[in-house]
C-alpha positions in Angstrom: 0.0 0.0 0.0 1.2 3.6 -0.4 1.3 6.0 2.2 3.9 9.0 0.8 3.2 10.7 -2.2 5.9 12.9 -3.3 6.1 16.0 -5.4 8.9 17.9 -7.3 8.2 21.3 -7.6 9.1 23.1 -10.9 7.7 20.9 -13.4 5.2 18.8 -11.4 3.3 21.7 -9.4 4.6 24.6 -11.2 5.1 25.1 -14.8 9.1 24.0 -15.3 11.5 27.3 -15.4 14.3 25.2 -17.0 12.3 23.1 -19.5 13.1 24.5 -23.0 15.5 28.1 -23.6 15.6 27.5 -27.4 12.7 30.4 -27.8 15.0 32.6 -25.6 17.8 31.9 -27.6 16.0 32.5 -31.0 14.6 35.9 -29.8 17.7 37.0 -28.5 19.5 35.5 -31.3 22.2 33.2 -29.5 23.6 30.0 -30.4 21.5 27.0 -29.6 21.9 25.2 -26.6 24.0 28.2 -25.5 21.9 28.9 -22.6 21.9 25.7 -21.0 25.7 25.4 -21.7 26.3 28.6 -19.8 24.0 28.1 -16.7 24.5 24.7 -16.3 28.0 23.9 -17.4 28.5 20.5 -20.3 25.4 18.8 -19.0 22.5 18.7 -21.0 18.9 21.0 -20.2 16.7 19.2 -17.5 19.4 16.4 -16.7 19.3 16.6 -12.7 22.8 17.8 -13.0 23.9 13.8 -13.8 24.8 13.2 -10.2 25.2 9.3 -9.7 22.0 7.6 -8.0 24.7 6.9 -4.8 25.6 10.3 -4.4 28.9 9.5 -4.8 30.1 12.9 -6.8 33.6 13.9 -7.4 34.0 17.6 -6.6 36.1 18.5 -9.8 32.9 17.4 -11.7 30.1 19.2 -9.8 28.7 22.4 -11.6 28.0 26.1 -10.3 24.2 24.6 -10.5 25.1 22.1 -8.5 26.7 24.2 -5.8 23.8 26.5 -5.8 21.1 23.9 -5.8 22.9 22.8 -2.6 23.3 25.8 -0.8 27.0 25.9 -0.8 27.0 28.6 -3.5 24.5 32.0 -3.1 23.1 33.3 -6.2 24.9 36.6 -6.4 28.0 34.7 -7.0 26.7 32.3 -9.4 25.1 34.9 -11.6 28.4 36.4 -11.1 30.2 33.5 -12.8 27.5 33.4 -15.0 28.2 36.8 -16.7 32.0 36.2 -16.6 31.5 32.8 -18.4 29.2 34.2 -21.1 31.1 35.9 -24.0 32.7 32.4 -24.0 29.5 30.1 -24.4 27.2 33.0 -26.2 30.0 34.9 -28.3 29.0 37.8 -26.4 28.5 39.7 -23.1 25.2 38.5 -21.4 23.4 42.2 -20.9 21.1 43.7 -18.2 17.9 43.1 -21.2 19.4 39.4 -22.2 18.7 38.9 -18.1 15.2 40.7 -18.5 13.6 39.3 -21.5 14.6 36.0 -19.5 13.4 36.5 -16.2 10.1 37.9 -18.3 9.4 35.1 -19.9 9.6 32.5 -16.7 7.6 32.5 -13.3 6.3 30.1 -11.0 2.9 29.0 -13.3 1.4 26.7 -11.0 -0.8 23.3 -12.5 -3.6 23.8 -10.0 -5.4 20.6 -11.2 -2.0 19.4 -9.5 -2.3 21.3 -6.2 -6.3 20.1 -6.4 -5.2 16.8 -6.6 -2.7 17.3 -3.7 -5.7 19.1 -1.3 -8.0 15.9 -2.5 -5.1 13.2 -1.2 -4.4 15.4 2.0 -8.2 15.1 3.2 -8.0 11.5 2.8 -5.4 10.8 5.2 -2.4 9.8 3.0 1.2 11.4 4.0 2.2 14.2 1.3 6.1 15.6 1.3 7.5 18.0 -0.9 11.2 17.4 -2.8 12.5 20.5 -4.7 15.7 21.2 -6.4 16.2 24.8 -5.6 18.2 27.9 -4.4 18.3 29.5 -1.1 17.5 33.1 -2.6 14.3 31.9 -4.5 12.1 30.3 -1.6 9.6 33.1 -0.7 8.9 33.1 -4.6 8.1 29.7 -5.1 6.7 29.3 -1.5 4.7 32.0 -1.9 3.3 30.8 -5.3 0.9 28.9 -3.8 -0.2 27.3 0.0 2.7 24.8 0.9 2.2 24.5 4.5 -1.5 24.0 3.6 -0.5 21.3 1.5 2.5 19.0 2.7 3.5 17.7 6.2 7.4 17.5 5.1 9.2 19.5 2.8 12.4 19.3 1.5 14.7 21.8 0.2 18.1 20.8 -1.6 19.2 24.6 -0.9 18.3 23.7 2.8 19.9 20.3 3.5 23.3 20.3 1.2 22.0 17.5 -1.2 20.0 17.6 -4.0 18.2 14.8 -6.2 19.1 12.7 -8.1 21.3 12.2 -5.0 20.0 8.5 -3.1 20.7 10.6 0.4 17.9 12.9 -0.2 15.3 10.5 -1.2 16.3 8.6 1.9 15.8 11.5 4.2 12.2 12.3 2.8 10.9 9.3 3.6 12.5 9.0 6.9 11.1 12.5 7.5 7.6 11.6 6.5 7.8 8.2 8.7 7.2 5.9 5.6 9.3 3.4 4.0 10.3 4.4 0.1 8.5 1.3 -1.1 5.7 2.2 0.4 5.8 6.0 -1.4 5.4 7.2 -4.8 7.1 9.7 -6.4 6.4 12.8 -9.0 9.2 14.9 -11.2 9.9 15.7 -14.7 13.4 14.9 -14.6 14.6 11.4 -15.8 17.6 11.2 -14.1 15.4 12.5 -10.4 12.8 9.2 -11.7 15.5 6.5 -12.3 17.5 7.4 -9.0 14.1 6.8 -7.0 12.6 4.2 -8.8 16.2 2.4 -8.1 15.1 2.7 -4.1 12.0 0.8 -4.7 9.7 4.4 -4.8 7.4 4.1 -7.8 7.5 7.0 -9.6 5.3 9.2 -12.5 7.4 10.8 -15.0 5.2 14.3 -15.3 5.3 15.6 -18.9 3.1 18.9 -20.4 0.2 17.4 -19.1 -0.6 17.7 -15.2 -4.0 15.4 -16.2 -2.2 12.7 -17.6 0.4 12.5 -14.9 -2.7 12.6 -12.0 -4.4 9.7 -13.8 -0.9 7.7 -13.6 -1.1 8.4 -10.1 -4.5 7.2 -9.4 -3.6 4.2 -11.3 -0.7 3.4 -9.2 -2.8 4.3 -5.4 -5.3 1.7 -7.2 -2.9 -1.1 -8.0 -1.1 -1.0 -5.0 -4.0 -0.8 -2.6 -4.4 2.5 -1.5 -8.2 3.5 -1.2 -9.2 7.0 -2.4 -12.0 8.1 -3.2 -12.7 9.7 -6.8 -13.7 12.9 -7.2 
C-alpha cells in the first residue's frame, strides 16, 4: 500500500523554469543550446545535474548549478560567474535586457489541477512531502506561489539540507522524515535522471510531462494497483 506521495516542484506543481530556452535563444538571437551550456556547465537541459544515483560525486565534476542547488553557493556569485562565463559560451556579453527578457518570460505557473489533486489526497489521510531542487535566494517566490504549509506535512529543500536529487541521500531523508518506507511511497518529477534514482530505491514513480491530467491519472492508477483507497472525485 502507499502511504507518501511525493512532489517535485518546478515541473510537477509549477510550470518547469528550466524546460526549454531555445525560444529565448531565438529571440535574442544566440547560439543553440547556448543557454543551458552557460547556466549549467557541459550537461545537458533538464538532466538533474547527472549526479550518480549513490551520491557518490567527485568535486572537480560538480557544476556552479550544483553548488547553488545545494546551498554551498549563493546566487549573487553564481550569476556572477555566469556573466563572466558568457562571452565564452554565447559569443557575447550577457546584458542587463538578455537577463530581463529571460526573467520575463519565466515565473512560478502553477498546475492547480496538481495542487487540487494534492488538497483531494491530503483530506483523505495519505502522507504528502515536498522534494524540490532549488536555491536558497528563491524560496519566498516559489513558496509563496501557492499554500505549501496548507498542502505537505514535510518538505524538503536541496538549498536547505546540502543535497540535491538525483542524489540516493535525499530521497532517503524524505521518507525518513515523512515516517514511511520508500517502497511504500510514490514519487512525481519531470526529470529522468530524479525518476530513475528513485525508482532504483524501490519508490514508484510518475514521470510528469506537459500534461498535469495525464500525470494525475498515472497516479491514481498506481494508489489503485497498489491498494491505496481513495475516493474519486
Amino acid at each position: 500500500m502507499i502511504e507518501l506521495v511525493i512532489f517535485d516542484y518546478g515541473g510537477v506543481i509549477s510550470e518547469s523554469l528550466l524546460r526549454d530556452f531555445s525560444d529565448f535563444e531565438r529571440r535574442r538571437e544566440l547560439p543553440a543550446g547556448s543557454v543551458s551550456r552557460l547556466l549549467f556547465g557541459d550537461r545537458p537541459a533538464n538532466a538533474g545535474g547527472g549526479d550518480p544515483v549513490d551520491g557518490a560525486v567527485d568535486p572537480d565534476e560538480i557544476s556552479d548549478f550544483h553548488r547553488l542547488e545545494t546551498g554551498e553557493l549563493d546566487f549573487a556569485t553564481y550569476l556572477n560567474q555566469v556573466l563572466a562565463a558568457a562571452p565564452d559560451i554565447l559569443g557575447r556579453d550577457l546584458e542587463p535586457a538578455d537577463l530581463e527578457a529571460f526573467s520575463g518570460s519565466t515565473g512560478p505557473r502553477i498546475y492547480w489541477p496538481i495542487v487540487h489533486e494534492i488538497w483531494r489526497l491530503r483530506a483523505q489521510g495519505l502522507r504528502l512531502a515536498l522534494l524540490t531542487n532549488n536555491v536558497r535566494e528563491f524560496h519566498d517566490t516559489w513558496w509563496d506561489s501557492f499554500p505549501v504549509e496548507e498542502c505537505f506535512d514535510v518538505v524538503i529543500d536541496s538549498s536547505e539540507v546540502g543535497m540535491r536529487k538525483p542524489d540516493s541521500r535525499i530521497y532517503t531523508l524524505t521518507c525518513e522524515q515523512a515516517g514511511s518506507k520508500p517502497t511504500a511511497a510514490v514519487f512525481l518529477d519531470d526529470n529522468y535522471d530524479n525518476i530513475e534514482a528513485a525508482r532504483a530505491l524501490g519508490i514508484e514513480v510518475v514521470h510528469v510531462g506537459l500534461d498535469p491530467l495525464v500525470a494525475i491519472a498515472e497516479l491514481q492508477e498506481i494508489l489503485s494497483r497498489r491498494g491505496t483507497k481513495v475516493k474519486n472525485r
